[in-house]
Phi, psi and omega in degrees: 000201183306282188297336178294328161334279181336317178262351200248005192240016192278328174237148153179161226255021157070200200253171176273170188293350181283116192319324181312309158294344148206032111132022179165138202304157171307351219250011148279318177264016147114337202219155172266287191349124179281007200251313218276336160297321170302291194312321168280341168295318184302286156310356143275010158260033177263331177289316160284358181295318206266008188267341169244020159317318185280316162334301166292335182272315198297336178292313184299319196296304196295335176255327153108014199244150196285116178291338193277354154303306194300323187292319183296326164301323171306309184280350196268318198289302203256329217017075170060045174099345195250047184233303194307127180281134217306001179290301198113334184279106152357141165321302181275021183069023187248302176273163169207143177103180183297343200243000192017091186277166192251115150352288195315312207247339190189140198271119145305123171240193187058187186265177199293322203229057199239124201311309187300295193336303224272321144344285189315297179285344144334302161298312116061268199230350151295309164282354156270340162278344193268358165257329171337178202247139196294342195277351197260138175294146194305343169251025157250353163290333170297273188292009153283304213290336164283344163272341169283336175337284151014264173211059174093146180280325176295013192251323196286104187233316186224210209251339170289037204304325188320314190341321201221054168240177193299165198010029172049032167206002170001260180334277152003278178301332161303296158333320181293291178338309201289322177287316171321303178299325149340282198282017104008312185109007174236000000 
């Protein structure tokens, strides 16, 4: 639930240093540091952040999920729609929407920034965590499951989820985004 979210958003080691992984060198947004480069990307999408704001609390409430996780997905997937092409659709056609569900795996549904999108995936991202392995203490069950988002649950293999996400800090980073948005207003 909520409050375990809540305890589960206290560590993480941010995104990595690889320019790739946000969409533009570290040394542009100002920090070497991987949590304060997550915090600052995030804050930068906040102002596009807030167009999905009600979307997003309406999702969480309803789903039982933390929002400032949903926002950090926004912003980690899309940086808050504003990468995403006016299709809704990823460069290769494979994801879609601010939360880019993968085609392949799930019928997209809703409009690209759509309370119904943010639903879907959301959900989503609740069954990749509630599949994770019972025995990993309940905030590495989490962040597998931001990490199966990603690039699947069968890639989550040990406590070392990151190993087979895009830039080898998915998660990591998300998590960071998400305490930025936490202490936010999400």
């Amino acid at each position: 639930g909520e409050d375990q979210a809540a305890s589960d958003l206290k560590t993480s080691t941010g995104v990595s240093v690889h320019p790739s992984t946000v969409r533009r060198p570290l040394s542009a947004v100002g920090l070497k540091g991987r949590v304060p480069a997550s915090h600052a990307l995030a804050e930068e999408d906040a102002d596009r952040m807030k167009n999905f704001k009600n979307s997003i609390f309406n999702v969480a409430k309803n789903k039982g999920i933390d929002p400032a996780v949903i926002a950090a997905i926004i912003s980690r997937e899309t940086r808050a729609g504003n990468v995403l092409p006016s299709s809704g659709w990823n460069e290769g056609g494979v994801a879609f929407g601010i939360m880019q569900v993968v085609a392949r795996c799930n019928s997209p549904k809703g409009g690209k920034d759509s309370e119904e999108h943010i639903t879907q995936a959301a959900g989503i991202l609740i069954d990749f965590i509630n599949s994770m392995n019972k025995s990993w203490p309940p905030a590495l069950q989490y962040k597998g499951g931001i990490a199966a988002y990603n690039c699947g649950p069968g890639a989550v293999t040990s406590q070392d989820m990151d190993q087979n996400t895009e830039g080898g800090d998915y998660a990591n980073d998300v998590v960071a985004r998400a305490q930025w948005y936490k202490h936010h207003g999400y």
